[in-house]
C-alpha positions in Angstrom: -5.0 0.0 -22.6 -1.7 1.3 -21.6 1.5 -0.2 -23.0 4.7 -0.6 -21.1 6.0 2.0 -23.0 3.4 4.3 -23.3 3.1 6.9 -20.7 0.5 8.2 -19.2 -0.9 12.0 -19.4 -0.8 13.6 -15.9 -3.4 14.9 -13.8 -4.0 18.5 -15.1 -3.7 17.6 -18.9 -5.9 19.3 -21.2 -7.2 17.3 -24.1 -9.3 16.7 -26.9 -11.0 13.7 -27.6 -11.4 12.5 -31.7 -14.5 14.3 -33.4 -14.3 15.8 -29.9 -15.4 20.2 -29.7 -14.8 20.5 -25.5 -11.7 20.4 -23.8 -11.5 18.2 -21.3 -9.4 18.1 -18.0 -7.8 14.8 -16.7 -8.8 14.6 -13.1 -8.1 11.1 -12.8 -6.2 8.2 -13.8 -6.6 3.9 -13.7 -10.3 4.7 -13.1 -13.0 1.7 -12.6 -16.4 2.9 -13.3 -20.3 1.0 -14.4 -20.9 1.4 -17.4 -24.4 2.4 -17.8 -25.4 0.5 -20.5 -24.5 -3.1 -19.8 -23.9 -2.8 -15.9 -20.1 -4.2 -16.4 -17.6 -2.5 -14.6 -14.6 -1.3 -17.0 -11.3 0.2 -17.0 -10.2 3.5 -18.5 -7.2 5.0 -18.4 -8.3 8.8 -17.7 -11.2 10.1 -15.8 -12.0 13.5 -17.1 -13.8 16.9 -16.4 -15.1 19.3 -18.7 -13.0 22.3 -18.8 -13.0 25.0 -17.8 -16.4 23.5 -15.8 -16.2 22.4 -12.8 -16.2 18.3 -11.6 -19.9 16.8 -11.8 -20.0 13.4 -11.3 -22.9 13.2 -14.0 -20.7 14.4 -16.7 -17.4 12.4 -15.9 -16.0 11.2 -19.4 -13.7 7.9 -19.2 -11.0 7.2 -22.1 -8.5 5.6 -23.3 -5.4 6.7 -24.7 -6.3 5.7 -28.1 -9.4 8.4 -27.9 -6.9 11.3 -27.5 -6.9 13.8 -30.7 -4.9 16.5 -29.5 -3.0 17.8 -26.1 -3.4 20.9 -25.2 -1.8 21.1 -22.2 0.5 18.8 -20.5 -0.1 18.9 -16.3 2.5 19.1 -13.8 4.4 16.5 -12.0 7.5 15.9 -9.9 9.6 13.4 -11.7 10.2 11.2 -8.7 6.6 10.8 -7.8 5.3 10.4 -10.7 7.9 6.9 -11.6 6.7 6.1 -8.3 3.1 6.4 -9.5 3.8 4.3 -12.9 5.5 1.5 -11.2 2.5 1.0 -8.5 -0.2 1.8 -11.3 1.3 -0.9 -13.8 1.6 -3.5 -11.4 -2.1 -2.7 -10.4 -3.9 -2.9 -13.8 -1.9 -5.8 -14.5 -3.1 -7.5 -11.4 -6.8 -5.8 -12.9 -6.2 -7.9 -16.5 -4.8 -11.2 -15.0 -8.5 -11.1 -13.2 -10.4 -10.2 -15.8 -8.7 -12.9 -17.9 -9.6 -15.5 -15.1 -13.0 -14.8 -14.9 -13.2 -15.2 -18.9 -11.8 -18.2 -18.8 -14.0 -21.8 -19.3 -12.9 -24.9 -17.7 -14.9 -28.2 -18.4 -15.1 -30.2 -15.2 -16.5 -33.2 -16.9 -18.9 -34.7 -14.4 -16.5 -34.1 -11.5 
């Protein structure tokens, strides 16, 4: 997940995954998806497209910073929209994790 620190790649960005041979387009950020082996629903930082191909919602790829090899390309952003942006989407995941850690949590009631 994304640090305090660590920024986030905008919209636009052209990357490459590790062991990764396609380029792939960020069209997305703070995305919730199903994952389609256990049913959960989990958090990725990008939602991504292959480029130069054009958006199919069958071939959406969700990652985390940690997958990124390479940057090819860095998109474009106004600087005051994107701080904008980073503030709202920090306080949002964190609201995301504080849930998450909730619903993990066990509390015994003992008999009550």
């Amino acid at each position: 997940m994304t640090g305090q620190n660590e920024k986030l790649l905008l919209l636009g960005s052209i990357v490459l995954l590790k062991e990764g041979m396609q380029k792939l387009i960020i069209v997305g950020r703070g995305a919730i998806y199903t994952d389609q082996e256990t049913g959960e629903d989990k958090f990725a930082a990008y939602m991504s497209a292959v480029y130069p191909m054009s958006m199919n919602p069958e071939t959406t790829i969700f990652f985390q910073n940690k997958n990124i090899d390479k940057v090819i390309f860095k998109g474009y952003s106004d600087e005051e929209e994107e701080e904008r942006f980073l503030e709202i989407y920090r306080e949002w995941k964190e609201n995301i994790e504080n849930e998450n850690s909730d619903e993990n949590q066990t509390t015994e009631t003992f008999g009550f």
